[in-house]
Steps between C-alpha positions, in 0.01 A plus 500: 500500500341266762665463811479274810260709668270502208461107484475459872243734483297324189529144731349692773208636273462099377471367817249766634286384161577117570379571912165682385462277225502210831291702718221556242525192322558250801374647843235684352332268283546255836322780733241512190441149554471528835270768486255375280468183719442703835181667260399221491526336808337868631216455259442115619470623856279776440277268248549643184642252269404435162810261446482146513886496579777764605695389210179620241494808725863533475578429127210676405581813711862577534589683272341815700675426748851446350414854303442639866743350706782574252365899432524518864844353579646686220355827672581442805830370442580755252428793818834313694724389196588805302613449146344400157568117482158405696370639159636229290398238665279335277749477256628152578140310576379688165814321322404131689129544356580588135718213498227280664228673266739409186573145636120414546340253262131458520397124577223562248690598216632231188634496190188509324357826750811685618441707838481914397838679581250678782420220666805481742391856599168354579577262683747684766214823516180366416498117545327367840587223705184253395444194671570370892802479585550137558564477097898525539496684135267803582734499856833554295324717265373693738766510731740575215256834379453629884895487526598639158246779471456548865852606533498733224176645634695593793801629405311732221273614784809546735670696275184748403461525914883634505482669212169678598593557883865664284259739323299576773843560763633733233163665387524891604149479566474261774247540770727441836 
């Protein structure tokens, strides 16, 4: 039999999820952004640009950062915030791109040629931002694919950071 102290409990766990689940999916896929844009500011100072823009350098680039930033937040905040709901994280953002993924309709599909069942898949992992960005369509698109993905990308990394700095806190073997 459940009692009070059980439920309380269970909200506590869900808003520990919901409050990682902000951290990796919100502030860290902003610091991402951040971070990817002072690269590149550091590599126009320093002369060694091979982007015409900081938005090609940025769209084409950060996803290494967002898989950085958010392995490194989830470490790090996992060493401070004991418990095991850093590790499920992801499972929100992972929900939010499924649906997205299942919602997507290719632009290029018709009646006659329908779009592969893959091809949402594709476009949220594999697709590139073509064009400049003054086309307001490849903008949205774009935009749209960095926020989806790039959230998930976080949180998943976030999580594997806590879960990883968990393993290695209660490894036996640890080097200290």
């Amino acid at each position: 039999m459940a009692t009070a102290q059980d439920s309380n409990s269970g909200w506590q766990w869900a808003k520990q999820v919901l409050l990682h689940t902000i951290y990796s999916g919100g502030l860290v896929w902003w610091l991402a952004g951040k971070t990817a844009v002072l690269v590149y500011w550091l590599r126009l100072r320093l002369g060694v640009v091979n982007f015409s823009t900081a938005g090609e350098f940025v769209t084409q680039h950060v996803w290494g950062f967002q898989v950085g930033t958010g392995f490194a937040a989830g470490w790090l905040l996992s060493r401070y915030q004991k418990g095991k709901a850093a590790i499920w994280a992801w499972v929100l953002p992972a929900t939010y791109l499924l649906f997205n993924i299942l919602q997507w309709h290719s632009p290029f599909a018709s009646v006659l040629a329908p779009a592969p069942w893959y091809d949402g898949i594709k476009h949220y992992f594999w697709g590139r931002c073509l064009g400049s960005f003054s086309d307001t369509q490849i903008s949205l698109d774009c935009a749209k694919r960095i926020f989806v993905t790039g959230m998930f990308y976080c949180s998943a990394s976030y999580s594997l950071g806590a879960l990883l700095e968990r393993r290695v806190a209660t490894s036996p073997n640890q080097l200290t």
